[in-house]
Residue, then its C-alpha position, 0 to 999 in steps of 0.5 A: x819786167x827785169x829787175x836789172x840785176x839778173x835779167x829775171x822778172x823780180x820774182x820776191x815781189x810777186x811772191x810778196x805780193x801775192x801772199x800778202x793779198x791772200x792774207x788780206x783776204x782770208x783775214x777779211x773773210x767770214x769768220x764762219x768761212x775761214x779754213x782753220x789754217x794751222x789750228x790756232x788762231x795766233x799761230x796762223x798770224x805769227x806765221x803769216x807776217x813770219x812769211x809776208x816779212x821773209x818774202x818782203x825781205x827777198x823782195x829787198x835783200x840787194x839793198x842794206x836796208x831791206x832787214x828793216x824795211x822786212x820787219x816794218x813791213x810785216x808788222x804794218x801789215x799786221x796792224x793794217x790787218x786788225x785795224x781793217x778787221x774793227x771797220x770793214x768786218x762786222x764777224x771779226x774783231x781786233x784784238x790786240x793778241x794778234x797784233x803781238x803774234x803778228x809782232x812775234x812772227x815779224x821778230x822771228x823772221x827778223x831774228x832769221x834774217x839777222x842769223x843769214x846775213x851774218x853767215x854770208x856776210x864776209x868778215x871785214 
């Protein structure tokens, strides 16, 4: 299906959306089962919403609200994350440290975007 600007299949969003299912799945699984990803359990969060947020961004990046429309995206995630984590899980737990990683990753994605969109934007 064309996104009507390129001709080409909207490739950000099947991107987003596929790493955003994968994060809900490896958050929902097993604490026993979960690959340690990058050895410390806040940096995996952080980077996670950093990619989700970057990606929804990509997803959006025609539109002049899409920067915003990223960080709230990501940070929803994250706290959609930790909320399913305390009702559908009995080996994990919400913790309100993840939720600040995953609002630093979001941020840093975010503070990425900003750096972008000033570079290639013509001055006025």
């Amino acid at each position: 299906m064309p996104d009507g600007r390129t001709g080409l299949p909207p490739v950000w969003l099947f991107l987003c959306a596929g790493l955003t299912i994968l994060i809900l799945w490896l958050a929902l699984m097993p604490a026993s089962s979960a690959p340690s990803g990058l050895g410390w359990d806040k940096l995996n969060h952080a980077g996670a919403i950093a990619a989700a947020t970057g990606l929804a961004y990509l997803s959006l990046q025609s539109r002049k609200w899409a920067a915003a429309a990223a960080f709230l995206y990501g940070t929803s995630l994250g706290i959609l994350i930790e909320i399913l984590q305390a009702t559908l899980t009995t080996s994990r737990a919400a913790e309100w440290g993840d939720v600040v990683a995953d609002l630093i990753g979001a941020g840093c994605s975010w503070a990425a975007i900003m750096i972008y969109q000033r570079k290639t934007t013509p001055e006025q």
